[in-house]
PDB file with SEQRES, HELIX, SHEET and CRYST1 records, atoms N, CA, C and O in Angstrom:
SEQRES   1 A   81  UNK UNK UNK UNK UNK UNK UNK UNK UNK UNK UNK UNK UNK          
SEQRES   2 A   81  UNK UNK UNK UNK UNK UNK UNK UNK UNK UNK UNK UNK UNK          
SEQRES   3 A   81  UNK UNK UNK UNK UNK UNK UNK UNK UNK UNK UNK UNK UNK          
SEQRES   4 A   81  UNK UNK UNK UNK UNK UNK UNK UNK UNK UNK UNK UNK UNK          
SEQRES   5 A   81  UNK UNK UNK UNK UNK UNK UNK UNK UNK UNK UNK UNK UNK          
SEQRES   6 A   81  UNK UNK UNK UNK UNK UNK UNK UNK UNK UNK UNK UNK UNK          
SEQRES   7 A   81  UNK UNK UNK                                                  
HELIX    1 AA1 UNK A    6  UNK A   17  1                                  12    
HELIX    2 AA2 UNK A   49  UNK A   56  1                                   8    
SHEET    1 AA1 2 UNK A  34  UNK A  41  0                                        
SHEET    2 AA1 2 UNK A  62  UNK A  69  1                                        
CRYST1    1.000    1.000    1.000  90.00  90.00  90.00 P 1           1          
ATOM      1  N   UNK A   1      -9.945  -3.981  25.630  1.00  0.00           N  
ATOM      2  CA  UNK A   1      -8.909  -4.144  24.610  1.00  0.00           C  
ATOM      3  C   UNK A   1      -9.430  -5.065  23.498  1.00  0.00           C  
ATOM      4  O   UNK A   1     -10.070  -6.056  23.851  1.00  0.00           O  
ATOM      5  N   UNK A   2      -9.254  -4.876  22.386  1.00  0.00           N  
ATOM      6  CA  UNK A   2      -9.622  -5.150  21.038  1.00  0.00           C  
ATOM      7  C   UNK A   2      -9.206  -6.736  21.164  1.00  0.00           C  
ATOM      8  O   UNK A   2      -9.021  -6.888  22.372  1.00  0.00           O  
ATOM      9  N   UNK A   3      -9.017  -7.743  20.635  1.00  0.00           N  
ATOM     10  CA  UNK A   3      -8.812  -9.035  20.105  1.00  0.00           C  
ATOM     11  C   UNK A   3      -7.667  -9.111  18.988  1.00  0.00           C  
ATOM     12  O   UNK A   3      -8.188  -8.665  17.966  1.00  0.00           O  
ATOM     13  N   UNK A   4      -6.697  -9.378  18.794  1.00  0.00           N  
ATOM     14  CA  UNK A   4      -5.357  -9.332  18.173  1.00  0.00           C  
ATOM     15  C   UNK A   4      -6.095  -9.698  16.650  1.00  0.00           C  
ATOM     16  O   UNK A   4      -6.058  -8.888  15.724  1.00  0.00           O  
ATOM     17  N   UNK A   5      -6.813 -11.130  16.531  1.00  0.00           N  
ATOM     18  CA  UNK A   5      -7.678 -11.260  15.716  1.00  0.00           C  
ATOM     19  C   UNK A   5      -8.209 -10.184  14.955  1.00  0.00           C  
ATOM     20  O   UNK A   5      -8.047 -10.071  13.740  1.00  0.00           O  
ATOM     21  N   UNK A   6      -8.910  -9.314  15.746  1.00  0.00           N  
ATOM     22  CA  UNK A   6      -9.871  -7.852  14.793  1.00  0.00           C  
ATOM     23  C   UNK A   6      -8.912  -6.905  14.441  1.00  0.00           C  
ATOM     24  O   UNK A   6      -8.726  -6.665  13.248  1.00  0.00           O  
ATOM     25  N   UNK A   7      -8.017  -6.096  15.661  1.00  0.00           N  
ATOM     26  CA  UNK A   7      -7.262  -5.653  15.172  1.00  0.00           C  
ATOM     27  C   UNK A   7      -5.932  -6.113  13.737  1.00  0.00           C  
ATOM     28  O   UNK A   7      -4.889  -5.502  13.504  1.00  0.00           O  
ATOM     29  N   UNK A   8      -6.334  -7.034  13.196  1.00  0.00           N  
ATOM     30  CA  UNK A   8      -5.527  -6.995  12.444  1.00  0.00           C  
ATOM     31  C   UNK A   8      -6.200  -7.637  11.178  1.00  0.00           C  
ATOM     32  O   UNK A   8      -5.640  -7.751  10.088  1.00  0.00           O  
ATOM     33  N   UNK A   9      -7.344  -7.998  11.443  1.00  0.00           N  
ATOM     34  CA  UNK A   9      -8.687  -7.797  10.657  1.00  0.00           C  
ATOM     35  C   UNK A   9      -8.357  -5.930   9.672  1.00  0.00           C  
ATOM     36  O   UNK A   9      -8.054  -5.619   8.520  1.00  0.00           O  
ATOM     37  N   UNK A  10      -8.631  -5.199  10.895  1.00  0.00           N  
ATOM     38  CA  UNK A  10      -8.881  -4.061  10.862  1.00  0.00           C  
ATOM     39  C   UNK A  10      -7.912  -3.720   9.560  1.00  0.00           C  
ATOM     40  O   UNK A  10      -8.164  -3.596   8.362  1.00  0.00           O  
ATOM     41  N   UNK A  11      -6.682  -3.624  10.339  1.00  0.00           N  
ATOM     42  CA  UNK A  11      -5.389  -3.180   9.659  1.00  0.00           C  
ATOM     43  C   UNK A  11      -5.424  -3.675   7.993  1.00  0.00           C  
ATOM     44  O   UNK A  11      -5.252  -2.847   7.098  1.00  0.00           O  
ATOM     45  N   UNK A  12      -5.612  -4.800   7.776  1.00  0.00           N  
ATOM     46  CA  UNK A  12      -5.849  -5.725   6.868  1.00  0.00           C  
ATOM     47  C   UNK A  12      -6.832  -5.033   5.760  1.00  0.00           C  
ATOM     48  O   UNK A  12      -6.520  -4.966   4.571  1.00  0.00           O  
ATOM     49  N   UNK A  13      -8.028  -4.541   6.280  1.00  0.00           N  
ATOM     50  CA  UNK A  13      -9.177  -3.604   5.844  1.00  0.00           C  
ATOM     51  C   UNK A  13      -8.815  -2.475   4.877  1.00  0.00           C  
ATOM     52  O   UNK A  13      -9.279  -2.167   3.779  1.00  0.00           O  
ATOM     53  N   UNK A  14      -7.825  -1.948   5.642  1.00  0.00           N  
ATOM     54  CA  UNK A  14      -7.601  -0.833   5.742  1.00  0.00           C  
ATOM     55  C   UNK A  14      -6.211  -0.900   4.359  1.00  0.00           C  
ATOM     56  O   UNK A  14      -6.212   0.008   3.528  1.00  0.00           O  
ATOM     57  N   UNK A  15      -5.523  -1.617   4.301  1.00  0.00           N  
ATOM     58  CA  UNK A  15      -4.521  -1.745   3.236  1.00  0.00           C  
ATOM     59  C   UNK A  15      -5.278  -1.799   2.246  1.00  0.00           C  
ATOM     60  O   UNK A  15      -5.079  -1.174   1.204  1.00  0.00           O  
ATOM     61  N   UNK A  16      -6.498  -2.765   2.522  1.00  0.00           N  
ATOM     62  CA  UNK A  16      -7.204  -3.153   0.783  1.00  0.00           C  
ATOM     63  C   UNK A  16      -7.882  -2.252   0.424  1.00  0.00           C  
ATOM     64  O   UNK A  16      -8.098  -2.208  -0.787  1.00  0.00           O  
ATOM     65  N   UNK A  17      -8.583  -1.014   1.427  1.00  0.00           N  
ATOM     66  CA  UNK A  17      -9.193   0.352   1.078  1.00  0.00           C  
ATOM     67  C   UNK A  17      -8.959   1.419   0.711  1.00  0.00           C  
ATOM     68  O   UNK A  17      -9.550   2.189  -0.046  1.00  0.00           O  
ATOM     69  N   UNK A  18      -7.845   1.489   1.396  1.00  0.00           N  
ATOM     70  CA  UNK A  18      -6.879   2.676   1.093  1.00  0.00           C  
ATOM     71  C   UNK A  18      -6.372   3.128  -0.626  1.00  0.00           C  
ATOM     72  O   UNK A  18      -5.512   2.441  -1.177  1.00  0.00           O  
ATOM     73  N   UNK A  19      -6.841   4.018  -1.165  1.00  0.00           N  
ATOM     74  CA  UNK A  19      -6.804   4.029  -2.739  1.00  0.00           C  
ATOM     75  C   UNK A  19      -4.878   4.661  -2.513  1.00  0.00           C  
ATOM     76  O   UNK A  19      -4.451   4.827  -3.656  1.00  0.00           O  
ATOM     77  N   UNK A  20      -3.662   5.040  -1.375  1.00  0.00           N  
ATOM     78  CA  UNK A  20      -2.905   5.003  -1.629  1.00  0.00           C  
ATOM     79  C   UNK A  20      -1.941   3.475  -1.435  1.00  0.00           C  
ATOM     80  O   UNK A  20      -0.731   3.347  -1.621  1.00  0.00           O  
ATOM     81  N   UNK A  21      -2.861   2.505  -1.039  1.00  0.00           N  
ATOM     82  CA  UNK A  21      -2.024   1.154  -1.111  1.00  0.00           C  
ATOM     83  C   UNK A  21      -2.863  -0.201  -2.168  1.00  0.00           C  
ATOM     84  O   UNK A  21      -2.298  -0.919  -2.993  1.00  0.00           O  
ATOM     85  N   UNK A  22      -4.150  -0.206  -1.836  1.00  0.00           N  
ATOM     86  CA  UNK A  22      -5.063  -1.201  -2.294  1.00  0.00           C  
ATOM     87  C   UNK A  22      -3.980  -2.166  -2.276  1.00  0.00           C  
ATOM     88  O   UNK A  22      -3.380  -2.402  -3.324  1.00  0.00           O  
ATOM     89  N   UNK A  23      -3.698  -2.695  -1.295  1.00  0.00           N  
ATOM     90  CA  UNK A  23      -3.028  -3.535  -1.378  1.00  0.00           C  
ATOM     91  C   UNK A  23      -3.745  -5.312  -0.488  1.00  0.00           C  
ATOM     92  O   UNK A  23      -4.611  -5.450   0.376  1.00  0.00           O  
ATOM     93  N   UNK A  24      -3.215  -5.956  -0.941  1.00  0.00           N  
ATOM     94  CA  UNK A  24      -4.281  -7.243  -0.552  1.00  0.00           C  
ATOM     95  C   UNK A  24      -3.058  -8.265   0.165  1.00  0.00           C  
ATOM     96  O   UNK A  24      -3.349  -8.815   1.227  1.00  0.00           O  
ATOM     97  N   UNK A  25      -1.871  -8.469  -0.364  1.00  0.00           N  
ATOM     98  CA  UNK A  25      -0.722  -9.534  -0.501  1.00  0.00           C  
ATOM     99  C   UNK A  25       0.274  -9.595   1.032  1.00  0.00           C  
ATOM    100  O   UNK A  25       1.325 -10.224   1.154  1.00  0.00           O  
ATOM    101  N   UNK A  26      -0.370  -8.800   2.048  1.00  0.00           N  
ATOM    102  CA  UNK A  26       1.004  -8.272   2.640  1.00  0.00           C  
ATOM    103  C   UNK A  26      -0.280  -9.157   3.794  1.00  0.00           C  
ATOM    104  O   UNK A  26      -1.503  -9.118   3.934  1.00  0.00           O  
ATOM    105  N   UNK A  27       0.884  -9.901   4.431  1.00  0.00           N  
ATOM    106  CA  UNK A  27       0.221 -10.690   5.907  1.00  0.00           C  
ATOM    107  C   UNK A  27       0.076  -9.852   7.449  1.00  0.00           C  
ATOM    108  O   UNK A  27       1.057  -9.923   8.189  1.00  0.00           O  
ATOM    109  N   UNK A  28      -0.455  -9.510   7.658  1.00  0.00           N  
ATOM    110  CA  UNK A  28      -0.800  -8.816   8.924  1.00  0.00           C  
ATOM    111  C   UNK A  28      -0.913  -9.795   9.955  1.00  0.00           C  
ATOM    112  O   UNK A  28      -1.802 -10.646   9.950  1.00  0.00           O  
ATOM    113  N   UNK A  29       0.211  -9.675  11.092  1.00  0.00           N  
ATOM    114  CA  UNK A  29       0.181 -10.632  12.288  1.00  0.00           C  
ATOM    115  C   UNK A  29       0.193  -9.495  13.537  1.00  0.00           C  
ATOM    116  O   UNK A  29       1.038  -8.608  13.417  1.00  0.00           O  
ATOM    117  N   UNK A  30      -0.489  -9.463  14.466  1.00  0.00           N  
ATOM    118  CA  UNK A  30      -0.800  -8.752  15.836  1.00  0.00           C  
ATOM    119  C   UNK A  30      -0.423  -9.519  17.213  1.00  0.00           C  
ATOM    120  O   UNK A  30      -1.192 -10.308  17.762  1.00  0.00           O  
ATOM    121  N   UNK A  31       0.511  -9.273  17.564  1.00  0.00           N  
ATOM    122  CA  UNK A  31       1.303 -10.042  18.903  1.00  0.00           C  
ATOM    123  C   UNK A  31       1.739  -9.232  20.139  1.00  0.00           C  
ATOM    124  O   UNK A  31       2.751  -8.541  20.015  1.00  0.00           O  
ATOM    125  N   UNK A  32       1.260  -9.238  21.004  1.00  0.00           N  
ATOM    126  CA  UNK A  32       2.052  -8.504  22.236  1.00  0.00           C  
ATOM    127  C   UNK A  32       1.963  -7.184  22.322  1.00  0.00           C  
ATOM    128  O   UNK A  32       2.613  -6.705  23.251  1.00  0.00           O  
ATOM    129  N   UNK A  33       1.169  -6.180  21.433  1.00  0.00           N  
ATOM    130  CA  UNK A  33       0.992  -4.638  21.273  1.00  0.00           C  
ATOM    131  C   UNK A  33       2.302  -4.324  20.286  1.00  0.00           C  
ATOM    132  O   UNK A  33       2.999  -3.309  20.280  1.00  0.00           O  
ATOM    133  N   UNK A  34       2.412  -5.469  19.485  1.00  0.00           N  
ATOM    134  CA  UNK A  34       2.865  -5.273  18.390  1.00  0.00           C  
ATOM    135  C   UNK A  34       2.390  -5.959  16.868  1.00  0.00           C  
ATOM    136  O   UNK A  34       1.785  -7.015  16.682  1.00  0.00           O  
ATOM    137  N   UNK A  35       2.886  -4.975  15.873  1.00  0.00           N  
ATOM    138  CA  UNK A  35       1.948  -5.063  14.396  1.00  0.00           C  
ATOM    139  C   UNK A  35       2.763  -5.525  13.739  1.00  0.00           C  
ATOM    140  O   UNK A  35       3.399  -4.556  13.326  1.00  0.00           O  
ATOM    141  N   UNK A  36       3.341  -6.722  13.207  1.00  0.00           N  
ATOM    142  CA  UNK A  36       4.099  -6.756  12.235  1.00  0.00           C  
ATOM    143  C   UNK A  36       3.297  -7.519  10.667  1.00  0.00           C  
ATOM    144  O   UNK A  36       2.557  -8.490  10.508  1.00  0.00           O  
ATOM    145  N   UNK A  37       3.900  -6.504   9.728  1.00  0.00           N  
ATOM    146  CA  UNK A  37       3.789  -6.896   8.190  1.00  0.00           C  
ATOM    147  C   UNK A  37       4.639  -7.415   7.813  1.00  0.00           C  
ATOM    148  O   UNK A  37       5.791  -7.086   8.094  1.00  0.00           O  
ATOM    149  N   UNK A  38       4.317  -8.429   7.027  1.00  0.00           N  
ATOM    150  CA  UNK A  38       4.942  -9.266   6.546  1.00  0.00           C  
ATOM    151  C   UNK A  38       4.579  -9.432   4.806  1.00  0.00           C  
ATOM    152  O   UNK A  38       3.373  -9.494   4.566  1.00  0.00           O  
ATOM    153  N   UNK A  39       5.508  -9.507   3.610  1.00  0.00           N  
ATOM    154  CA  UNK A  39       5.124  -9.505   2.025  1.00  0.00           C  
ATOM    155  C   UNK A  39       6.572  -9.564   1.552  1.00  0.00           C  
ATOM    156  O   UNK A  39       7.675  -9.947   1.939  1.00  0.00           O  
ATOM    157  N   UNK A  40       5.883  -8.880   0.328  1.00  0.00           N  
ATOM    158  CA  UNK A  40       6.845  -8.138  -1.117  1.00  0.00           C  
ATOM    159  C   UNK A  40       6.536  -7.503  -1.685  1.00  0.00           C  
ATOM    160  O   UNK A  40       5.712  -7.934  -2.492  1.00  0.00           O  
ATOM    161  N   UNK A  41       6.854  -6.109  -1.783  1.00  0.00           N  
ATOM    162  CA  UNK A  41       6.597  -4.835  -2.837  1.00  0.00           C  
ATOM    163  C   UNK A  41       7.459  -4.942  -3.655  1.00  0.00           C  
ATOM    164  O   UNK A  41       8.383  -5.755  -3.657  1.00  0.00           O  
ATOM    165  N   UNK A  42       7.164  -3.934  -4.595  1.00  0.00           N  
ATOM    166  CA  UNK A  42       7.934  -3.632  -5.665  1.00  0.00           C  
ATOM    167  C   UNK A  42       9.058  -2.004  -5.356  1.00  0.00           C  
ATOM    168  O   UNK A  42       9.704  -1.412  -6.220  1.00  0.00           O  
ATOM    169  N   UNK A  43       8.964  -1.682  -4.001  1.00  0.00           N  
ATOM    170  CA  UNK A  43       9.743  -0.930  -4.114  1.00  0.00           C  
ATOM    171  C   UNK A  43       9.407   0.036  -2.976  1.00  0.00           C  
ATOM    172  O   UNK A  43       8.262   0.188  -2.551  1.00  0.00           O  
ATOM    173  N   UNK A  44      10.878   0.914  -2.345  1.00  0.00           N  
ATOM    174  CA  UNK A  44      10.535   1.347  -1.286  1.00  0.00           C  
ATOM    175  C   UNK A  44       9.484   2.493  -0.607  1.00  0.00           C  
ATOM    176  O   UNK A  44       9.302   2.701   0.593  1.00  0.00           O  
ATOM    177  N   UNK A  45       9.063   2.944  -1.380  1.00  0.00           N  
ATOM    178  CA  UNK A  45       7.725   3.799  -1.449  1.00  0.00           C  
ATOM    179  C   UNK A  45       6.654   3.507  -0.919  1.00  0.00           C  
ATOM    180  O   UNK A  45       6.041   4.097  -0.029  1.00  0.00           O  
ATOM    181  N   UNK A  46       6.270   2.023  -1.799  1.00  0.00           N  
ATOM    182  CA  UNK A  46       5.398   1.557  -1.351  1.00  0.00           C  
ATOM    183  C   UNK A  46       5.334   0.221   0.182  1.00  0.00           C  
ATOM    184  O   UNK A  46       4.417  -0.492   0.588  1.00  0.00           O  
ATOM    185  N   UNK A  47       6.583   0.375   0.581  1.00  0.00           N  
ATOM    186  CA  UNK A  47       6.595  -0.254   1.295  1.00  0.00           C  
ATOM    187  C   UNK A  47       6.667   0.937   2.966  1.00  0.00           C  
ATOM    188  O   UNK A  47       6.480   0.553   4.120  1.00  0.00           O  
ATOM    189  N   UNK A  48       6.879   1.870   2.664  1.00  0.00           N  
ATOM    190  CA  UNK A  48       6.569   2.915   3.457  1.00  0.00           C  
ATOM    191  C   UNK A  48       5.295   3.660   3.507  1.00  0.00           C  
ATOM    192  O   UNK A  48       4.981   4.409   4.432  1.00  0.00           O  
ATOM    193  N   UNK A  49       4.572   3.413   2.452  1.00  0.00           N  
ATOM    194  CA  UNK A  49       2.759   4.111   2.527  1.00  0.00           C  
ATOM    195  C   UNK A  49       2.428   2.792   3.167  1.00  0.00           C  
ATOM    196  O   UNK A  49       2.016   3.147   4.271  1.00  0.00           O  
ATOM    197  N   UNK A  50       2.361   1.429   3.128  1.00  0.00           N  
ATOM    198  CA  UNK A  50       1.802   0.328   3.608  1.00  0.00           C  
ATOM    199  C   UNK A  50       2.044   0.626   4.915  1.00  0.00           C  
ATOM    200  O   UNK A  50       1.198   0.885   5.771  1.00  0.00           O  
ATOM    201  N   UNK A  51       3.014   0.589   5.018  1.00  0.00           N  
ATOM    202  CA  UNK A  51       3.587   1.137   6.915  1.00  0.00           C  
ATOM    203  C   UNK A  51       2.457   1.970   7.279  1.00  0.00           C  
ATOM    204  O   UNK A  51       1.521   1.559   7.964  1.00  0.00           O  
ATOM    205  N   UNK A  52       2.566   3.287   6.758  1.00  0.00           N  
ATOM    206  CA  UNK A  52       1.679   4.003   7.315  1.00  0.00           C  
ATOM    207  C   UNK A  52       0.229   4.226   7.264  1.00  0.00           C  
ATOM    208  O   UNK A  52      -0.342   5.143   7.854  1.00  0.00           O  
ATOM    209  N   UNK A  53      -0.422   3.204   6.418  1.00  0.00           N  
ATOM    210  CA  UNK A  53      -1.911   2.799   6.227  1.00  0.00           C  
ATOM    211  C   UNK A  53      -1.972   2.030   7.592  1.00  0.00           C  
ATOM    212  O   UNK A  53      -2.871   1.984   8.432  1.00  0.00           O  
ATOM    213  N   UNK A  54      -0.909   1.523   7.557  1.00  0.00           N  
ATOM    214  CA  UNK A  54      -1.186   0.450   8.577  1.00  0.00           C  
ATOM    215  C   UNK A  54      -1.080   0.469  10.318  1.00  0.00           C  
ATOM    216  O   UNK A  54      -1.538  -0.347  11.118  1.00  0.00           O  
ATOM    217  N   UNK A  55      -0.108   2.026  10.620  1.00  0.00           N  
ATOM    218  CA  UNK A  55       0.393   3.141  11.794  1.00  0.00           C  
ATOM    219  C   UNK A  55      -1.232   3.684  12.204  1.00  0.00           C  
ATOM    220  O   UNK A  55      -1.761   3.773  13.312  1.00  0.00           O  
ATOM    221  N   UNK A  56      -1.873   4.059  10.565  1.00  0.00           N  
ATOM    222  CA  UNK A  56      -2.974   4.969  11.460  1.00  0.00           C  
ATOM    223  C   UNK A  56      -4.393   3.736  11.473  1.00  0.00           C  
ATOM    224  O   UNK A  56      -5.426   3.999  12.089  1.00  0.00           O  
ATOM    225  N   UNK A  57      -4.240   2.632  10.825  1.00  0.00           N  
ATOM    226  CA  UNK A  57      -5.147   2.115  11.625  1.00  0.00           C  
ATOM    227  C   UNK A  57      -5.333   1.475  12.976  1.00  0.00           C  
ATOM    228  O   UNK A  57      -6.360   1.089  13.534  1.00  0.00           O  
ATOM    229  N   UNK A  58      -3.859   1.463  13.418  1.00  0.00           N  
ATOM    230  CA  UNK A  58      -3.794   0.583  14.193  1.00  0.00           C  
ATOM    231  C   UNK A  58      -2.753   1.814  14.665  1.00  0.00           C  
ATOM    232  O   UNK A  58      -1.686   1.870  14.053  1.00  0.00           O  
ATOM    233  N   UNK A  59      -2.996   2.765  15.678  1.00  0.00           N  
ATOM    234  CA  UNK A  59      -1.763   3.751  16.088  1.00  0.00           C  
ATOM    235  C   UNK A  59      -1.294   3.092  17.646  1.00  0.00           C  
ATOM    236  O   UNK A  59      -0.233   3.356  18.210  1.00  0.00           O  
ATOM    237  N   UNK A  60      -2.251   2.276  18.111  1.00  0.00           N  
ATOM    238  CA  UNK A  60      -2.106   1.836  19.619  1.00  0.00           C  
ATOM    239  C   UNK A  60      -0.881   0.635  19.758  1.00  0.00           C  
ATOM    240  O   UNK A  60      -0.626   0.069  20.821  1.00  0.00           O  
ATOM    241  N   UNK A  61      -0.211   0.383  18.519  1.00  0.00           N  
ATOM    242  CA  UNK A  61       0.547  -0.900  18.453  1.00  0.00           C  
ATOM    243  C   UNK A  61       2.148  -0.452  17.943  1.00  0.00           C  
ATOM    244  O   UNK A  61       2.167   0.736  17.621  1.00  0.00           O  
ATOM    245  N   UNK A  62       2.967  -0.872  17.855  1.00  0.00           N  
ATOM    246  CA  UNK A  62       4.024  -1.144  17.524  1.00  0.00           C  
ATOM    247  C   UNK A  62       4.627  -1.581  16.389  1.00  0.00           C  
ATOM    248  O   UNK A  62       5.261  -2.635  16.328  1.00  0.00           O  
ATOM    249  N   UNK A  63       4.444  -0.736  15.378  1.00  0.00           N  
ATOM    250  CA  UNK A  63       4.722  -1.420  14.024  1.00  0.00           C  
ATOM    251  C   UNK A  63       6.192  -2.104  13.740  1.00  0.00           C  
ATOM    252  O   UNK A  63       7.189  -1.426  13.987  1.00  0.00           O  
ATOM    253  N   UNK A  64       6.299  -3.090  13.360  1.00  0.00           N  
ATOM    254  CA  UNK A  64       7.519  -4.079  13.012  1.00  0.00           C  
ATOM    255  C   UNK A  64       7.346  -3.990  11.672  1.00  0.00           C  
ATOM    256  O   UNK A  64       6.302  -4.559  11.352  1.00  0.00           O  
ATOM    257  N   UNK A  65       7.861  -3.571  10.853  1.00  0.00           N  
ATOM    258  CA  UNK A  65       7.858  -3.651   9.147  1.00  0.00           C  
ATOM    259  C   UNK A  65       8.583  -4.365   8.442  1.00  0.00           C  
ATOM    260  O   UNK A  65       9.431  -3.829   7.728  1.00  0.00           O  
ATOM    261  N   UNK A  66       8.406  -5.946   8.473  1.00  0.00           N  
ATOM    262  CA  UNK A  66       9.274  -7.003   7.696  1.00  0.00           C  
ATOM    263  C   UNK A  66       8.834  -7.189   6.541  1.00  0.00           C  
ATOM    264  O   UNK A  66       8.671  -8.392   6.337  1.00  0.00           O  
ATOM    265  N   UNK A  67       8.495  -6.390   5.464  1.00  0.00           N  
ATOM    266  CA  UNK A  67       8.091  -6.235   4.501  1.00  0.00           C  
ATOM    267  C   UNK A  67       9.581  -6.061   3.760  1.00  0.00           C  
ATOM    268  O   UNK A  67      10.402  -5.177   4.003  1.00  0.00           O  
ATOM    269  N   UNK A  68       9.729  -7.389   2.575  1.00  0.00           N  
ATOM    270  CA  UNK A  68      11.161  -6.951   1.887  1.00  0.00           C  
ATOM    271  C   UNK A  68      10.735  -6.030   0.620  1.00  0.00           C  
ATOM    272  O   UNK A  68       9.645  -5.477   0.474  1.00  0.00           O  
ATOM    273  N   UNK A  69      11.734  -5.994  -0.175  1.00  0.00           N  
ATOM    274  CA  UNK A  69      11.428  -5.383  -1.261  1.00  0.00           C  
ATOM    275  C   UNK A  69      11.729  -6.016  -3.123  1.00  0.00           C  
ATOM    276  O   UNK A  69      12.862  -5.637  -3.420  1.00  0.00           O  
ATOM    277  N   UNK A  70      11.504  -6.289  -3.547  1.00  0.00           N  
ATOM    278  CA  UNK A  70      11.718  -7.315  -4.428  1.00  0.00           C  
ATOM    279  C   UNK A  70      13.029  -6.133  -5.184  1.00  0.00           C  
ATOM    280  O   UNK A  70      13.065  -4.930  -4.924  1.00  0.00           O  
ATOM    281  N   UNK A  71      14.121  -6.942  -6.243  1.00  0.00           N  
ATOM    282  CA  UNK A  71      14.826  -6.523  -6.441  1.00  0.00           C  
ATOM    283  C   UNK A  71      14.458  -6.671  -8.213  1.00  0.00           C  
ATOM    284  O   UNK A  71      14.953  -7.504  -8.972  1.00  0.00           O  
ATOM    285  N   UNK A  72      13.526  -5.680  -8.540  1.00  0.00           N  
ATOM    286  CA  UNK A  72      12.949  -5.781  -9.876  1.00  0.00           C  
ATOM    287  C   UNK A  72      13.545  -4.782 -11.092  1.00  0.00           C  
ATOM    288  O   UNK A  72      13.335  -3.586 -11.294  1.00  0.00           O  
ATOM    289  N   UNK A  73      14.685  -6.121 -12.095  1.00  0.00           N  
ATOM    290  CA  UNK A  73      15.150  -4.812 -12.948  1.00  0.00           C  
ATOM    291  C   UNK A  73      14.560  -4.975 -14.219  1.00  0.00           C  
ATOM    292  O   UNK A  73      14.151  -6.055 -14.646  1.00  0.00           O  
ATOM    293  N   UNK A  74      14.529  -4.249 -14.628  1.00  0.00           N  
ATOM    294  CA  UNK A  74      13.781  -4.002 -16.528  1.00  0.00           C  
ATOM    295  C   UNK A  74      14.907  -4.938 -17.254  1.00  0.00           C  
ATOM    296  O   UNK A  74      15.917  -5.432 -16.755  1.00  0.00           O  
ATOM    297  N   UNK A  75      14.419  -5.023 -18.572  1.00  0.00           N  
ATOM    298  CA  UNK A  75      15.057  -5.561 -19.267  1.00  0.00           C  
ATOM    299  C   UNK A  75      16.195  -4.492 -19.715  1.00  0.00           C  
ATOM    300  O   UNK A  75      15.907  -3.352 -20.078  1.00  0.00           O  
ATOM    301  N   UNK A  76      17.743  -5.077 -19.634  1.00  0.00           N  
ATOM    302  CA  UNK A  76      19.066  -4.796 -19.518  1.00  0.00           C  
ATOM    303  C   UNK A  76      19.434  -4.760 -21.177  1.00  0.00           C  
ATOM    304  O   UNK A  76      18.730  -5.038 -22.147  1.00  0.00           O  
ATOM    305  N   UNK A  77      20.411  -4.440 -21.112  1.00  0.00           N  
ATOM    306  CA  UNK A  77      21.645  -4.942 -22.266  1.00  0.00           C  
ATOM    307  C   UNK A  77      21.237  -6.074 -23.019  1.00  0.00           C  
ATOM    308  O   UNK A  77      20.553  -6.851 -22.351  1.00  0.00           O  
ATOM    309  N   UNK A  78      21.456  -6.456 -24.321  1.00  0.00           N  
ATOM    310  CA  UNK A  78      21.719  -7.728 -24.793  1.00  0.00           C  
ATOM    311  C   UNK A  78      22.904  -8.833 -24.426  1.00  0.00           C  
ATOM    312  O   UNK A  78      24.109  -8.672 -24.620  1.00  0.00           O  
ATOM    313  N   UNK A  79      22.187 -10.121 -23.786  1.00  0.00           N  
ATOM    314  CA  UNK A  79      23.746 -10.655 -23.436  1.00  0.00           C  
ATOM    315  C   UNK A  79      24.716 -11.013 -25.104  1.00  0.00           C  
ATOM    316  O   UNK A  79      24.319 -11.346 -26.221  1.00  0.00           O  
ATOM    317  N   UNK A  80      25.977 -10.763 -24.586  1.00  0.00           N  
ATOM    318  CA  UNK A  80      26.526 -11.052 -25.668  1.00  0.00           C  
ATOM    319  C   UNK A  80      27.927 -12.245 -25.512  1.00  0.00           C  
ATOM    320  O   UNK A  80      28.899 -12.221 -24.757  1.00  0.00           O  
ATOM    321  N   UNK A  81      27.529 -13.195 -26.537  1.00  0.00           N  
ATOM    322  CA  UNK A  81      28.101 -14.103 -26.710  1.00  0.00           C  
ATOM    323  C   UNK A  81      29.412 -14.190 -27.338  1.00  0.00           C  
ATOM    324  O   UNK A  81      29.959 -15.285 -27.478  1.00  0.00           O  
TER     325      UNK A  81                                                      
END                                                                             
């Protein structure tokens, strides 16, 4: 059995390679034959491809996905006084 350490090395690898996440920001913790991510995206899409970059590197574990989602709005209305 792998080292919780590598395996999540691995996983970790694998977010920042992946040309559908390249993602770097999201904390990868490996506990008990379970995977949990931990961050902030910009939105639920991408917080479901991270999931699954992260399912097939690591398919032997238990993904926990505590990844929130930031609540990001464009610029609105003018306030008016």
């Amino acid at each position: 059995m792998e080292a919780p350490q590598y395996v999540a090395a691995r996983v970790q690898r694998a977010l920042a390679e992946d040309d559908r996440t390249n993602e770097l920001g999201i904390r990868v913790d490996v506990r008990g034959g379970q995977l949990f991510l931990r961050g902030q995206v910009s939105g639920d899409e991408r917080r479901l491809l991270i999931a699954d970059v992260a399912h097939e590197a690591a398919p032997e574990l238990t993904l926990r996905n505590e990844i929130t989602v930031l609540d990001i709005r464009g610029p609105g209305e003018e306030e008016r006084l």
